[in-house]
N, C-alpha and C positions, 0 to 999 in steps of 0.2 A: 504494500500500500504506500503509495505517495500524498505529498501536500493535494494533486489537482483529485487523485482521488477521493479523500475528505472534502474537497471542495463540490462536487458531483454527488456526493452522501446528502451533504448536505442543502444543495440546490431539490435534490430531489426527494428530499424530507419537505423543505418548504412548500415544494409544488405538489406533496399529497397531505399538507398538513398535519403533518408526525410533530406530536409537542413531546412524547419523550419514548425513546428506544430502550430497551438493554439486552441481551445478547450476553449470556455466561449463565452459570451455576447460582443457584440462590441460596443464600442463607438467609439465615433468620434476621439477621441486622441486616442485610443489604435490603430484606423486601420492607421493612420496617421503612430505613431512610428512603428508598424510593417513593414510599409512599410517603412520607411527609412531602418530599420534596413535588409529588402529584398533587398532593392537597395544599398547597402553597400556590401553586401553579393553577389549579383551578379558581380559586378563591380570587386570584387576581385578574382570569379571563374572565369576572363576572359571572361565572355558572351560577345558574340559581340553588338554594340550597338544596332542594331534590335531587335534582344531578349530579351536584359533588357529592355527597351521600352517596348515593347511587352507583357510580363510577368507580368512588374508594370502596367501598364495599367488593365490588365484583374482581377486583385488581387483587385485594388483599386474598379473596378466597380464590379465585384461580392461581394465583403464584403459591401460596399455600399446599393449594391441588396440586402442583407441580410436582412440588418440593417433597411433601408428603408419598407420593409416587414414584420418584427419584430415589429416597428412603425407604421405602419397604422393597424395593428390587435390587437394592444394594448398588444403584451406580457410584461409580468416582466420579468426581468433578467434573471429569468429560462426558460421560454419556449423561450426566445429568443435567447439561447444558441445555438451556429454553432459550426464547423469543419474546418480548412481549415489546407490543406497542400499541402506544393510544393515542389515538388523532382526531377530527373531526372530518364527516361526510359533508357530502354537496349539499342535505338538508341543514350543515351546520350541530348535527348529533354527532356527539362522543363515542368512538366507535375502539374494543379495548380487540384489539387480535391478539393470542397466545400462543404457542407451537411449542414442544418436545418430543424427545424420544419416545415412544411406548412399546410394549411387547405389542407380537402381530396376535397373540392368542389374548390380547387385552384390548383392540381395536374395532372389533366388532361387536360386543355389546355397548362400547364407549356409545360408539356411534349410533347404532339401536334406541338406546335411551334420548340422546340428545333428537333422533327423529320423532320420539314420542312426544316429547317436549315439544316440539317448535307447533306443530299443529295444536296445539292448545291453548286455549282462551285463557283468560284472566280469569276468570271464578273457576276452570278446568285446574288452573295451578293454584290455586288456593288450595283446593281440594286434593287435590295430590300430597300437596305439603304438608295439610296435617297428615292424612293419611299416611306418608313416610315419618312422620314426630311420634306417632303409633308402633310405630312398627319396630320391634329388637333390631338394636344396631348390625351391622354384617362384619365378621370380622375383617377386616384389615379397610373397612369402608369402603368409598367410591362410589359416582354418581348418586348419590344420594340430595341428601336438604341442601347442599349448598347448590348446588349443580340444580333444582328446583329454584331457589332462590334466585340465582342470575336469572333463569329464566323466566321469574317475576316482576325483575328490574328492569329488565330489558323494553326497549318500542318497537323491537322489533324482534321477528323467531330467528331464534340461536343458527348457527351455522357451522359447518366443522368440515373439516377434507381432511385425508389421510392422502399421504404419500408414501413411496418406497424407497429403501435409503440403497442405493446402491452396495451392494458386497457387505450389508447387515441383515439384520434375522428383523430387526425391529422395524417401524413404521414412524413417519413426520407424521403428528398428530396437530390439527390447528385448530382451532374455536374461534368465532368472531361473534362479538355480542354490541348490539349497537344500544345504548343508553340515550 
């Protein structure tokens, strides 16, 4: 990477209205300060307080998701490397994309669920949700009330692509959720 390449990063962060990138392994202090440093950031774009709420909410619980999934598969720092970024659409909505590594025998129900999800109404995800607040936790979690949650915060149905990682077992796993 060179100087005009960061210059090209970042023309073209502008020209999709990327207010903040990261790229690397999460911990627990990095997704913390990211996240102040998001809620600082929003507060000063004017976001109404719904929004900001909203947006830090689903940021904390997806990088969380990550991380928490990065941890029970036992990656290293490399394969537990993620994506996240949050920008604003042409309607001017906060729009939060995520992407990591996943197992490929952990991709198809991901995805399964999140199609359940997006075809449902507003009192469909009320109703779900308690209904999963009912229900005995699963061991090791996943998809569950949080993964509900985004998709009550959301203004628009959840969205996800999987990809294949060349000369790996595992899958690009991505989520976009528009706020």
């Amino acid at each position: 990477m060179n100087h005009d390449d960061l210059r090209l990063m970042r023309q073209s962060y502008d020209e999709k209205r990327i207010l903040l990138c990261f790229n690397g392994p999460f911990s627990q202090g990095l997704i913390e300060e990211i996240g102040n440093a998001l809620r600082t950031y929003l507060a000063s774009d004017a976001a109404t307080s719904s929004a900001l709420a909203d947006v830090f909410a689903c940021y904390i619980e997806i990088t969380q998701n990550i991380r928490s999934y990065a941890r029970s598969r036992g990656y290293d720092d490399a394969a537990a490397s993620a994506t996240v970024v949050i920008g604003r659409n042409d309607e001017h909505r906060y729009e939060i994309l995520a992407g990591n590594n996943i197992e490929a025998a952990d991709a198809g129900p991901l995805v399964a669920r999140i199609e359940q999800l997006k075809v449902m109404d507003k009192t469909q995800l009320k109703t779900a949700y308690k209904e999963q607040l009912r229900r005995e936790p699963t061991p090791g979690g996943g998809a569950g009330l949080g993964l509900i949650d985004i998709a009550r915060k959301a203004s628009a149905p959840l969205s996800c692509s999987l990809r294949d990682i060349p000369g790996d077992s595992r899958q690009f796993f991505s989520l976009r959720v528009v706020i």
